[in-house]
N, C-alpha and C positions, 0 to 999 in steps of 0.2 A: 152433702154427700161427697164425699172425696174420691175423684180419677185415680187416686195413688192406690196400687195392691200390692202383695208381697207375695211374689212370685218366687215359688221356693222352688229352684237350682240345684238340683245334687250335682257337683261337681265328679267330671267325668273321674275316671280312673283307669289305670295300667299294672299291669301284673310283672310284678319285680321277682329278679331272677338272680340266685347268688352264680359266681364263676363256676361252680358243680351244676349249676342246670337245675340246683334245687328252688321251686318258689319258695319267696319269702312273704307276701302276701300282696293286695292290692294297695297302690297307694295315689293320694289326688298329685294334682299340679303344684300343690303348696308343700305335700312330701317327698313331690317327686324331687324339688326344689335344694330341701333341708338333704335328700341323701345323694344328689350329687358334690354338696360343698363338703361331705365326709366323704366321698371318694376320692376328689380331689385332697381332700385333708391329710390321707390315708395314701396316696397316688395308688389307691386300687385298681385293680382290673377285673375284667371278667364279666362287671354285674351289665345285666342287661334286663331291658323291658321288653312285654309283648304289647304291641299297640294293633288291635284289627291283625292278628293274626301274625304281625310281622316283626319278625327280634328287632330292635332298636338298642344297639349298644350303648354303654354310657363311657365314654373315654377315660384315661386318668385324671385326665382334667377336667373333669366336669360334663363336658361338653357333649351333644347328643346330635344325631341327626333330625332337627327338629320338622323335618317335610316326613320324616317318618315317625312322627307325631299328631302327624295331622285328625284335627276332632278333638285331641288332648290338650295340646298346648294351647291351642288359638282360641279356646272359646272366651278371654281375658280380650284380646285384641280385636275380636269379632264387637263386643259389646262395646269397647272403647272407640271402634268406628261408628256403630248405630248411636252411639253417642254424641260423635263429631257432626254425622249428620246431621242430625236435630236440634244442635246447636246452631248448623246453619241456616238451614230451613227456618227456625225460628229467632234470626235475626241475632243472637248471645256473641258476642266478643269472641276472641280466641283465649281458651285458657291460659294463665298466668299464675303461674302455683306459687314463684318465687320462693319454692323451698329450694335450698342445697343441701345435697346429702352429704353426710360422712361414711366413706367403708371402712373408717378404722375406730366407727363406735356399732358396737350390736344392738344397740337398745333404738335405732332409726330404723 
């Protein structure tokens, strides 16, 4: 019998808001992702998210107040620590991915 389950995850989500205040609907961490690099794309303004009750602007650039994300963005980094731990705990090397990325191919 196998220790391994599959623990199903719904990734959290945040309610997107056009520059008129109108929502546009909920979206995860991986959406919330794809329409910040169209705001920046676009250098829109305006849009913003409600996280736990509290507007969280998205800038032209991209870029968000991500402590006023909190519960949203982190739960990636949350697991990537309970990860490093039990690596340690359990004796495992430190990760060595030896990949390099490209940001000027979209398909990585």
């Amino acid at each position: 019998m196998s220790r391994i389950k599959i623990n199903r995850i719904k990734p959290p989500t945040v309610s997107l808001y056009n520059p008129d205040g109108e929502y546009m609907g909920e979206v995860n961490i991986f959406e919330f992702g794809d329409i910040r690099i169209q705001i920046c794309e676009h250098k829109a303004r305006g849009y913003y998210v409600k996280n736990k009750g509290e507007d969280v602007e998205i800038n032209d650039d991209g870029s968000a107040d991500w402590e006023g994300l909190s519960g949203f963005a982190d739960v990636e980094l949350k697991q990537v620590q309970k990860l490093y731990k039990a690596r340690k705990e359990n004796e495992f090397k430190p990760f060595n991915h030896g990949r390099k990325f490209n940001i000027d191919n979209d398909d990585e």
